[in-house]
C-alpha positions in Angstrom: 10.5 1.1 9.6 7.5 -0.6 8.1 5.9 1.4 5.6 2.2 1.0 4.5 1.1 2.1 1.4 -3.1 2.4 0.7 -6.1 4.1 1.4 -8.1 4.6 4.7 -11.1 2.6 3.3 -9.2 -0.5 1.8 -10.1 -3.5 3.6 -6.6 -5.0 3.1 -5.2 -1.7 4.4 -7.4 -2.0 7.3 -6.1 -5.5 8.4 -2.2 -4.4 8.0 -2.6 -1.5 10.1 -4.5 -3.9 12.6 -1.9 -6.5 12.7 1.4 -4.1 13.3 -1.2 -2.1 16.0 -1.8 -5.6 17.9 1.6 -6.4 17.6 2.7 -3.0 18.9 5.0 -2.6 15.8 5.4 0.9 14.5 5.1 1.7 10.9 3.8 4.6 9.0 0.9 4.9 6.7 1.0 6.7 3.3 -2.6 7.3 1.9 -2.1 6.9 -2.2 -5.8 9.1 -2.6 -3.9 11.6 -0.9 0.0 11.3 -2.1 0.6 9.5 -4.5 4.2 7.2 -5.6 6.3 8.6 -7.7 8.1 7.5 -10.9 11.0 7.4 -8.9 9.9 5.4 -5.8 8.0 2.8 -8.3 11.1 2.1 -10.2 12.9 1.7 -6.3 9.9 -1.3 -5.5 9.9 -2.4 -8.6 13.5 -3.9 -8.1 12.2 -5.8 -5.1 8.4 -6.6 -6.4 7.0 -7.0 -9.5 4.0 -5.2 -10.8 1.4 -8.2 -9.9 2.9 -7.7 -6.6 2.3 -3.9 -6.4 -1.2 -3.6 -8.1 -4.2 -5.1 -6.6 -6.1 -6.0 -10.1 -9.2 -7.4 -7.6 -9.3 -3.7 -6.0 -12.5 -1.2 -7.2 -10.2 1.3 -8.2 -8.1 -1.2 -10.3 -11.5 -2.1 -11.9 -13.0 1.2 -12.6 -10.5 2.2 -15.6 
């Protein structure tokens, strides 16, 4: 299963969710403000993706620290 990974008021989040809705494919939403990853499921997408591909560096919360 598809497996989204964000926050309820990321735009890019937002659009995801919208396309697997209007496409009537399921997935499931994690909300990182409210879980967050952990060491152990970073180093599992960090064998598929690399950190540029994880982190959105043009986010706000990326730019606040």
């Amino acid at each position: 299963m598809i497996q989204i990974f964000g926050t309820k008021r990321c735009k890019d989040t937002q659009k995801a969710e919208r396309f697997f809705k209007e496409r009537k494919i399921e997935f499931q939403f994690r909300d990182l403000t409210e879980k967050g990853v952990s060491k152990k499921e970073l180093e599992n997408f960090t064998q598929f993706y690399s950190l540029e591909e994880l982190i959105d560096i043009e986010g706000k919360q990326y730019n606040k620290r």
